[in-house]
C-alpha positions as CSV (number, residue, x, y, z in Angstrom):
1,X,0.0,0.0,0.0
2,X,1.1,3.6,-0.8
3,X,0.1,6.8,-0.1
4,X,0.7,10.5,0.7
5,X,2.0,9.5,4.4
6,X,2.1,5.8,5.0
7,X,3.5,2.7,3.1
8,X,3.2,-0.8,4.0
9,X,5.6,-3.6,3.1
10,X,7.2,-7.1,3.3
11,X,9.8,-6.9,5.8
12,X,13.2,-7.2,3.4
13,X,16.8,-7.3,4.5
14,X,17.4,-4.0,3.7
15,X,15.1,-2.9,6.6
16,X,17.3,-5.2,9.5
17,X,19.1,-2.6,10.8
18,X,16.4,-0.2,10.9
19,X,14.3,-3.2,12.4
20,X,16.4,-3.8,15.4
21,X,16.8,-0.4,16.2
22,X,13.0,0.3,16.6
23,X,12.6,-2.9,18.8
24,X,14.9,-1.6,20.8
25,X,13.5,1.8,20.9
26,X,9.6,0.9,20.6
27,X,7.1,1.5,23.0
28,X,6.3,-2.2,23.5
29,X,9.1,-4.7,21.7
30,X,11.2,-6.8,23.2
31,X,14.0,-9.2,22.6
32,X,12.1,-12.1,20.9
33,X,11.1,-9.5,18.2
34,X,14.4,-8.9,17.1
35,X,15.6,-10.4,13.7
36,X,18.3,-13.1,15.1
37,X,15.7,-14.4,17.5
38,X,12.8,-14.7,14.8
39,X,15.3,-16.2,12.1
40,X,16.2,-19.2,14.2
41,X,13.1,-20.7,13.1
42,X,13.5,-20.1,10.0
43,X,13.9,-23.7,8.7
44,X,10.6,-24.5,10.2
45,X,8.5,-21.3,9.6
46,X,8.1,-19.1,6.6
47,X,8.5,-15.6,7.6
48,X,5.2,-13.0,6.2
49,X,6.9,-10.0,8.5
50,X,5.8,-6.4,7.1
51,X,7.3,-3.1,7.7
52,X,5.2,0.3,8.0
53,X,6.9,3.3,6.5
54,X,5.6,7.4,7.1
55,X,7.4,9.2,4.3
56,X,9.9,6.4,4.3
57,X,10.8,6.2,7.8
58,X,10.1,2.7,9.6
59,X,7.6,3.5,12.0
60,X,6.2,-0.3,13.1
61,X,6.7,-3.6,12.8
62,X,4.6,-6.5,12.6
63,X,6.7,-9.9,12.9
64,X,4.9,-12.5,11.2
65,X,4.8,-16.3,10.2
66,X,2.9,-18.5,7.8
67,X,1.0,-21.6,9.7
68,X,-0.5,-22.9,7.2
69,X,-1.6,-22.3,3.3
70,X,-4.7,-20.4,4.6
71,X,-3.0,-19.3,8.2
72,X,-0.9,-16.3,9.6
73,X,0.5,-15.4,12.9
74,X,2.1,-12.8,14.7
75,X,4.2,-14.5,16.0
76,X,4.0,-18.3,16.4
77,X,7.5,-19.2,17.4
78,X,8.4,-15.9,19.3
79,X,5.5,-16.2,21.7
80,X,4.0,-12.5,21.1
81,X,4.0,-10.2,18.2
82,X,1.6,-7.7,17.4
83,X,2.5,-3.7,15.9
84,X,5.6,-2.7,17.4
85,X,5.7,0.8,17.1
86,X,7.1,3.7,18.8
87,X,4.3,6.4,17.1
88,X,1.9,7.4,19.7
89,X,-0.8,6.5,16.7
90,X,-3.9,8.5,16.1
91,X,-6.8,5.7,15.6
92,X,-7.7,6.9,12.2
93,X,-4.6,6.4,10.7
94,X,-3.9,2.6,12.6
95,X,-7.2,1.7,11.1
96,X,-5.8,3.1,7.3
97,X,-2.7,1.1,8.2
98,X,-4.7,-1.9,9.1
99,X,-6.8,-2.1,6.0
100,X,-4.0,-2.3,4.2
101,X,-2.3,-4.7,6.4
102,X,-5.5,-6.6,6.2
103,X,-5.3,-6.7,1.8
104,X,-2.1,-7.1,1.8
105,X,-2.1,-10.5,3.8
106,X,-5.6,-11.4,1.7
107,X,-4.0,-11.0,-1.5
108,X,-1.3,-13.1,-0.3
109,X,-4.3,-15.9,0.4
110,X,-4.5,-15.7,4.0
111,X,-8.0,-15.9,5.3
112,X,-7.0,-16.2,8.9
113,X,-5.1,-13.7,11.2
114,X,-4.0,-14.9,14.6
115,X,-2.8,-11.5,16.8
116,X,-0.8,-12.6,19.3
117,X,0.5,-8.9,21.1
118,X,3.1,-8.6,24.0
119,X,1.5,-8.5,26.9
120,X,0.8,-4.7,28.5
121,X,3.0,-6.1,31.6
122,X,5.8,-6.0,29.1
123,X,5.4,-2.5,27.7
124,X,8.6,0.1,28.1
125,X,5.3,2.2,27.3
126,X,1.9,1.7,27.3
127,X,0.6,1.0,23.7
128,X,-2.9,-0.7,23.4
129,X,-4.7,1.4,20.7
130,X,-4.2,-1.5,18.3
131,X,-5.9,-3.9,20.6
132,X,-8.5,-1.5,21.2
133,X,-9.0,-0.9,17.5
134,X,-9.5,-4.7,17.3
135,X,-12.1,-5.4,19.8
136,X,-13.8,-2.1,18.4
137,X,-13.9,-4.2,15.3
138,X,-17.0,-6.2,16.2
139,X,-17.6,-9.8,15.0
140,X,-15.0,-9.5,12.4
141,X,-12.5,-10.4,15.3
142,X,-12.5,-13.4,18.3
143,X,-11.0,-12.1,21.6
144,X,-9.3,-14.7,24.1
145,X,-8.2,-13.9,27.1
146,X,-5.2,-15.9,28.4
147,X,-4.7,-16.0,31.9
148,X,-1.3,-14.5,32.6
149,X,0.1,-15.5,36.3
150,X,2.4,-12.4,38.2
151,X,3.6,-11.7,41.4
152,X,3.6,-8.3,41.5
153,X,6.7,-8.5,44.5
154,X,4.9,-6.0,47.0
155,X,6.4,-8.3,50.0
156,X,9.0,-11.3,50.8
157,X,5.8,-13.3,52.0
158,X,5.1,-16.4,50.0
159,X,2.4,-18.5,50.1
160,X,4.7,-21.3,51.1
161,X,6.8,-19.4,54.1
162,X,7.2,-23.1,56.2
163,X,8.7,-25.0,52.6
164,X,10.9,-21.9,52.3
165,X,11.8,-21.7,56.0
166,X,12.7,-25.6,55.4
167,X,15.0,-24.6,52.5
168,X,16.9,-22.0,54.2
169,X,17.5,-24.0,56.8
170,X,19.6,-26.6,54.5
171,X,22.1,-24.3,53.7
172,X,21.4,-24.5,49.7
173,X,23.0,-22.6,46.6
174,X,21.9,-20.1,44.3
175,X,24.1,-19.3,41.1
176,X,24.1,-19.1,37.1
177,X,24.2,-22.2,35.8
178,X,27.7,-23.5,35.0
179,X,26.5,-26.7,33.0
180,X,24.0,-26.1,31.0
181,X,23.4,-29.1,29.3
182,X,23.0,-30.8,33.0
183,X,20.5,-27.6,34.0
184,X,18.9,-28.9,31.0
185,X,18.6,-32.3,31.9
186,X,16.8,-31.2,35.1
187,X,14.0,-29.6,33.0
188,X,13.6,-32.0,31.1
189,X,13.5,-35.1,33.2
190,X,11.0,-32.9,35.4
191,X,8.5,-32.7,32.7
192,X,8.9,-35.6,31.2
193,X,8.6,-37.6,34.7
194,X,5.9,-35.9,36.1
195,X,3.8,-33.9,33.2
196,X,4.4,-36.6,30.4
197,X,5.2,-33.3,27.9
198,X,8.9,-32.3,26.7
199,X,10.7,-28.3,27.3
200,X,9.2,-26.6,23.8
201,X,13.1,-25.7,23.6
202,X,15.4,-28.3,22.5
203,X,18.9,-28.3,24.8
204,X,20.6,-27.0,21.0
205,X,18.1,-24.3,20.8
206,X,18.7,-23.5,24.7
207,X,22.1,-23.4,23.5
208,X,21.5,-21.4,21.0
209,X,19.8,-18.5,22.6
210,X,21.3,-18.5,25.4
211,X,25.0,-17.6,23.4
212,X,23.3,-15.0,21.4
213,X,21.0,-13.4,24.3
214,X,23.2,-13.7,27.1
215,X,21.8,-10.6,28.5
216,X,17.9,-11.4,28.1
217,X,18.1,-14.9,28.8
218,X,19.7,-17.0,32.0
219,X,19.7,-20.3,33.5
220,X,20.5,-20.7,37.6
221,X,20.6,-23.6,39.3
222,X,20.3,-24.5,42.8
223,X,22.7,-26.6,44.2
224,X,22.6,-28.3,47.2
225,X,26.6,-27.7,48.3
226,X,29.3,-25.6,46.1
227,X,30.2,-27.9,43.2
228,X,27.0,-30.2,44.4
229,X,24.4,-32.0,43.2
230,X,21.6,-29.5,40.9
231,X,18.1,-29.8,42.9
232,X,16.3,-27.1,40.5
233,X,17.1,-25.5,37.4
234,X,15.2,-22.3,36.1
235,X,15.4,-20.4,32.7
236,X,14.9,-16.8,32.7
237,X,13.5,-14.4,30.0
238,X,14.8,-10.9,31.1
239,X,12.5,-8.3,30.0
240,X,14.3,-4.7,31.5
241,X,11.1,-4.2,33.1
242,X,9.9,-7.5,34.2
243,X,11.3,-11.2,34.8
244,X,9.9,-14.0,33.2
245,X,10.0,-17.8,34.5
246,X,10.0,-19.5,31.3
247,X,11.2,-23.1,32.6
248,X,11.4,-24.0,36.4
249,X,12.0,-27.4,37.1
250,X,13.1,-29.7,40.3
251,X,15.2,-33.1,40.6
252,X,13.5,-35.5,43.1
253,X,15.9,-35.0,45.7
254,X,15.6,-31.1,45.3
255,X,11.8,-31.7,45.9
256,X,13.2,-33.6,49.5
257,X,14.8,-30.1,49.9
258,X,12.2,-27.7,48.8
259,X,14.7,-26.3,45.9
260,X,11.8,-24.5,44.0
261,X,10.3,-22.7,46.6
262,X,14.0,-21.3,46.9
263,X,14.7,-21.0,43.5
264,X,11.4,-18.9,43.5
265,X,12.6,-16.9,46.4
266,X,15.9,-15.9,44.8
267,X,14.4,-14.8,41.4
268,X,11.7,-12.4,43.5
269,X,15.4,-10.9,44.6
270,X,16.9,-10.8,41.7
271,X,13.8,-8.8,39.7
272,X,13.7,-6.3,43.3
273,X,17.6,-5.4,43.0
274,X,16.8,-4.9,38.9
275,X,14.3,-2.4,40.1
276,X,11.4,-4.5,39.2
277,X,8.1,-4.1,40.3
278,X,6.9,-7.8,39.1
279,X,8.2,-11.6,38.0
280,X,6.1,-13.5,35.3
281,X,5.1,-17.0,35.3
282,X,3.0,-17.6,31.6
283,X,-0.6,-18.6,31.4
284,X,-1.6,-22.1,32.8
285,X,-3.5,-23.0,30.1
286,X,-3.1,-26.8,28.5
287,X,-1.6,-25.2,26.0
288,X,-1.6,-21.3,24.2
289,X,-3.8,-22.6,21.7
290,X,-5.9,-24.4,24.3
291,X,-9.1,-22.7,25.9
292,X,-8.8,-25.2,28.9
293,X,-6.9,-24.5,31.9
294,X,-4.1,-26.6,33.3
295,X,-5.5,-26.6,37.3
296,X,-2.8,-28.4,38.4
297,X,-0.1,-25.7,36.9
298,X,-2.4,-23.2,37.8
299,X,-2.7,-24.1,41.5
300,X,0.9,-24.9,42.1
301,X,1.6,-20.8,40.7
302,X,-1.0,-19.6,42.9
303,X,-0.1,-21.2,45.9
304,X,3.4,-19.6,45.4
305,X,1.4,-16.2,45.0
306,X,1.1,-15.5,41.5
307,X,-1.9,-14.2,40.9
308,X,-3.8,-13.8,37.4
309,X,-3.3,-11.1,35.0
310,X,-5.4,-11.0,31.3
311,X,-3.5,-10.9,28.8
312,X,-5.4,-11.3,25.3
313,X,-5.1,-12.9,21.6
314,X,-7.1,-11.8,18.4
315,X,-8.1,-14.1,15.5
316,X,-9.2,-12.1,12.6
317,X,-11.2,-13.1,9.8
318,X,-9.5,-11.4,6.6
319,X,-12.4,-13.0,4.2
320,X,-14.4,-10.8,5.6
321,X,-12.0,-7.5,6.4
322,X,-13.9,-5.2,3.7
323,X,-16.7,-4.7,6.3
324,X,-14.0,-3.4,8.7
């Protein structure tokens, strides 16, 4: 699309550098937005990313991959998408620069759009006029809400102060992982052992990120001596303004020992000496496809006081965008 003031585009190498420099500057991106992160799936999604230009600056981003023939996403292998913008938009221009979003991905056979935006908890600043804009959209849009778990740090209390008081008591570790392919193992044997499911990340992929995001993402262990046996192992997405627990995991012996509810003790630290206000667990749902909730996941974050905070994602029906 063209026109006086905006332009809207496939996403083209020629627009990386430019890319990464408004993730980093954007009201609402973070590090999974960025072009190294989205490109490692490359060999098993086909990336649909578009760029939006005002009088040739880039002004937005919308990271993007294919599903299926009839499917698209934003973004299905970096967990949230969505406009990443840092214009403070006025809504009758976002809905221009929809429609044309909207064609474009029509003419490109898509019938389905599945909006997945970072959560507001997320936001260096608060940008939701997009989201707004969607619901405002009637019937031509399905709004979920997903059920995102936070504890938003306001004390040291935790719902499980006896476990923790246990756990202190046995003289445990705390430290960044120095084995990663053994924190790994951890994870994995935790979820395969008692949830029947496998990490979404495989330990080369782990590997992988963690090299090239050193500073977003972390894995600490807790150890029951210096150079001892791992009890629990937890992987870390670092967000500047909030902590995410994006794998947390326990050996039997480290349940014998209470290593999580330590493990969750010493992150609530770490985010409070960052300066932040909050520490993210994910939704609890079966799945982030699934509408059914996960009780068991989502009692076990509760009784370590994270409580639930909506979060929401869009599925938009381009066959029938012309009435938008």
């Amino acid at each position: 699309m063209t026109n006086s003031l905006y332009s809207v585009t496939p996403y083209g190498e020629k627009f990386r550098t430019d890319w990464e420099n408004l993730v980093q500057s954007s009201h609402n991106g973070i590090f999974q937005n960025q072009r190294l992160y989205l490109e490692y799936h490359q060999s098993k999604l086909i990336d649909e990313s578009i760029v939006v230009l005002r009088h040739g600056e880039v002004v937005a981003l919308l990271p993007m991959a294919r599903v299926s023939k009839e499917v698209v996403c934003s973004h299905p292998g970096a967990a949230f998408g969505g406009l990443i913008t840092k214009v403070n938009w006025h809504l009758d221009d976002l809905r221009i620069v929809t429609a044309e979003i909207f064609a474009l991905l029509s003419r490109k056979g898509f019938c389905i759009f599945e909006y997945r935006p970072v959560p507001e908890i997320m936001h260096r600043r608060r940008f939701i006029t997009d989201q707004e804009m969607l619901v405002s959209m009637g019937n031509l849009v399905q709004t979920r809400m997903i059920p995102y778990q936070v504890d938003v740090l306001q004390n040291d209390e935790t719902h499980r102060t006896r476990n923790l008081k246990k756990a202190n008591s046995s003289s445990l570790i705390f430290e960044i992982s120095k084995n990663l392919e053994a924190s790994y193992k951890v994870i994995n044997d935790n979820l395969w052992n008692r949830h029947d499911t496998r990490p979404t990340h495989k330990l080369e992929e782990i590997q992988y990120l963690t090299s090239n995001f050193g500073e977003s993402i972390r894995c600490y262990d807790v150890r029951s001596k210096e150079g001892g046996e791992i009890l629990a192992t937890s992987i870390i997405y670092d967000y500047g303004n909030l902590h995410h627990i994006q794998y947390l995991g326990s050996s039997p012996a480290g349940r014998a020992f209470f290593a999580v509810d330590f493990m969750i003790d010493k992150l609530r630290d770490l985010a409070r000496k960052a300066g932040q206000s909050k520490l993210s667990y994910g939704h609890s749902l079966v799945s982030s496809t699934s509408p059914y909730l996960n009780y068991g996941l989502f009692r076990f974050k509760t009784s370590h006081g994270f409580s639930v905070t909506p979060t929401f994602h869009h599925q938009i029906d381009l066959a029938r965008f012309k009435e938008f």
